[in-house]
C-alpha positions, 0 to 999 in steps of 0.5 A, spaced: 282 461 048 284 454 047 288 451 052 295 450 050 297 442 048 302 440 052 307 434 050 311 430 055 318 425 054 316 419 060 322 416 063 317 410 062 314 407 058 306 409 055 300 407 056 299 401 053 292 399 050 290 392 049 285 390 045 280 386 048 274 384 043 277 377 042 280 376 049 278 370 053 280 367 059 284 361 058 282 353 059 285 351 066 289 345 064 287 339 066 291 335 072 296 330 070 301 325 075 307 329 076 314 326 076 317 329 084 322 333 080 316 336 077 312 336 083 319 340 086 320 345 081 312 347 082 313 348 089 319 351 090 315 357 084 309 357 089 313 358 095 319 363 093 316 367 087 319 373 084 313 378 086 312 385 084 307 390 089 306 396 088 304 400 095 297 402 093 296 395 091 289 392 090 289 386 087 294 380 085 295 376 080 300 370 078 304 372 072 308 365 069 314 365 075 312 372 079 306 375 083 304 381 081 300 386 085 297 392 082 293 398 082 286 397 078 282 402 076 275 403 072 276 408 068 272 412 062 276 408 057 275 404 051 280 398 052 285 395 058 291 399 058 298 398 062 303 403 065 309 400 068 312 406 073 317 407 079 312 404 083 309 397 079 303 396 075 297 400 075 291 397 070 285 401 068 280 398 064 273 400 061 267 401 067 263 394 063 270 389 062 269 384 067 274 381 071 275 374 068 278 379 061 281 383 065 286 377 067 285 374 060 289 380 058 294 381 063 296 373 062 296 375 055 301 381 057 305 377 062 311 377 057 312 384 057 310 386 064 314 382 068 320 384 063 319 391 064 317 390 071 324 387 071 327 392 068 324 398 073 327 394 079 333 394 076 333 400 074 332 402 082 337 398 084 342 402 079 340 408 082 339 406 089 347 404 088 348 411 085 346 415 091 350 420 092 353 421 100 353 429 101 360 430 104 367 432 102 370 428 097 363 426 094 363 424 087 357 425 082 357 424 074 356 431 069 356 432 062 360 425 061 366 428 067 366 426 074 366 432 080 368 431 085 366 436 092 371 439 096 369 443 103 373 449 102 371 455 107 376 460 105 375 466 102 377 462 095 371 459 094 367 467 091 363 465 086 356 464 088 358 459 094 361 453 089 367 454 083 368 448 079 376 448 079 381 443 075 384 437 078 389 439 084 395 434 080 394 430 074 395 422 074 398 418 067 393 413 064 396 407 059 400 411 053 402 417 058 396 421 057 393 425 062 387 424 064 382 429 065 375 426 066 375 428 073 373 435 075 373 439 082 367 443 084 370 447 091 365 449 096 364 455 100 362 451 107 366 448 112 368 441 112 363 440 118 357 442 114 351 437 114 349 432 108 343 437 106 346 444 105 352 441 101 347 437 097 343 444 096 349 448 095 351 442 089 343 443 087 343 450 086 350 450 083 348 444 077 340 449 076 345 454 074 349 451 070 343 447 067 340 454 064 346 456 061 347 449 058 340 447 056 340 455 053 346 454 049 343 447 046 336 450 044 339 455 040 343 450 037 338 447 035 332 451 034 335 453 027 336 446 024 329 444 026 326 451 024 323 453 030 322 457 035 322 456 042 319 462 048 321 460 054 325 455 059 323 452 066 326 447 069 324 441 072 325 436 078 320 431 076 321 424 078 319 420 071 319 426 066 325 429 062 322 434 058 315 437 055 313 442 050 308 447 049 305 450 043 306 456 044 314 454 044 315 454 052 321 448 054 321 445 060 328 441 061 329 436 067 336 440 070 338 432 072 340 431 065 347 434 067 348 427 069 348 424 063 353 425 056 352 431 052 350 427 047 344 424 051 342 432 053 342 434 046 337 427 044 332 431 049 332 438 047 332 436 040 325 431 042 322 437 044 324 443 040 321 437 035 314 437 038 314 445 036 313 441 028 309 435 029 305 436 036 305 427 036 309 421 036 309 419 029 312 416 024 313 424 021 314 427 028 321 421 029 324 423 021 323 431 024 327 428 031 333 424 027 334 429 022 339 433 026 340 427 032 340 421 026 343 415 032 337 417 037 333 411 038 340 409 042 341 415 045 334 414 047 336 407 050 341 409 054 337 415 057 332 409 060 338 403 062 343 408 065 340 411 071 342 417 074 343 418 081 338 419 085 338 425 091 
């Protein structure tokens, strides 16, 4: 039996590969008299550069105005390819590539991987920020809402451990409207439980909500795409937000109830888009816009808005 294809969503960016043939390490430029602010400038850059290391780092190299340390790795592998993750940069290249073009094709990169080095970190800082401190009264974003936690040990609280419940009282916003953006989720614990079983008893409560959501949004979708999908799993991946399998199997990362439904529904319908078109491709991208035409934005904002990290 052949095995089953799997296609995957990556919150990062793909490899990269780069065509080596004509690379080339650059001339050393020759040294000419420096003014002192020149001189200045060179040594404030050589002693406070920005610097990207990855823990598992085995090599460094000076990209423009940063120090980058990466993983580097031979591989069975015809050109030099890039991934830029959570953790920094990891390069692999082909077994024969020497160093020196190794290099010559990082500094040819350099724009690109410092950028999306710069976007990554920016990214952690957004999430680290967006951390959520498990108490009463804790906030957190779902489905374009804000919840908010309330500690309720009471025999109120009967539906499975949490209930989410409507606002208490209601305040006016500009014109007089009420605003509703706010939701409460009660939990059935007392007000002195411990950090972890309040975020356990909140994973457990969005896991089910995320079944019956992505559920609903298959079913919607399916039948526009003239697909059918098998079965859904969910997902606690890191860096991966969905995957599809030939066989029509969905994987959905439950996290997602963090962002818009409109976001939700781009996911869903990349991956029951994969059930047509098993690639990346000009046609697999048409199959995707035909029922979510503005994707690449929302495709945008699934990268730049970062969801809180637990």
């Amino acid at each position: 039996m052949h095995s089953l294809l799997r296609y995957t969503l990556d919150l990062f960016e793909p490899l990269a590969p780069v065509d080596i043939a004509q690379a080339a390490p650059k001339p050393i430029a020759s040294q000419h008299p420096q003014t002192p602010h020149q001189a200045e400038q060179r040594l404030s850059q050589a002693i406070d550069p920005a610097a990207f290391v990855h823990p598992q780092a085995n090599r460094e190299l000076r990209l423009g105005d940063a120090m980058v340390a990466y993983v580097f790795q031979r591989a069975k592998r015809r050109t030099i390819g890039f991934i830029v993750g959570p953790d920094g940069l990891v390069v692999r290249a082909p077994r024969w590539t020497a160093l020196y073009e190794v290099e010559a094709a990082l500094r040819e990169k350099a724009p690109w991987i410092t950028r999306k080095l710069g976007e990554t970190h920016a990214r952690q800082v957004r999430q680290h920020s967006a951390r959520i401190e498990w108490r009463d009264g804790a906030t957190f974003p779902y489905l374009g809402h804000t919840i908010a936690l309330v500690l309720d040990s009471s025999h109120a609280c009967v539906e499975k451990g949490a209930q989410l419940v409507p606002a208490p009282t209601v305040s006016a916003v500009g014109d007089g409207a009420v605003d509703t953006s706010r939701q409460f989720l009660r939990l059935h614990l007392p007000k002195t439980a411990a950090p972890e079983q309040i975020r356990d008893a909140v994973q457990a409560w969005l896991m089910r909500q995320a079944h019956a959501y992505f559920t609903q949004r298959l079913d919607h979708f399916a039948p526009l795409l003239q697909v059918q999908w098998t079965r859904l799993s969910l997902s606690n991946a890191g860096t991966r937000w969905g995957s599809a399998r030939i066989d029509g199997s969905i994987r959905l990362n439950w996290r997602l109830l963090h962002f818009r439904p409109a976001v939700v529904d781009y996911v869903v319908a990349h991956e029951l888009s994969h059930l047509r078109v098993m690639d990346h491709s000009a046609r697999f991208w048409d199959t995707v816009g035909a029922v979510v035409p503005d994707y690449a934005r929302l495709r945008g904002q699934l990268k730049d808005d970062a969801a809180p990290k637990w």
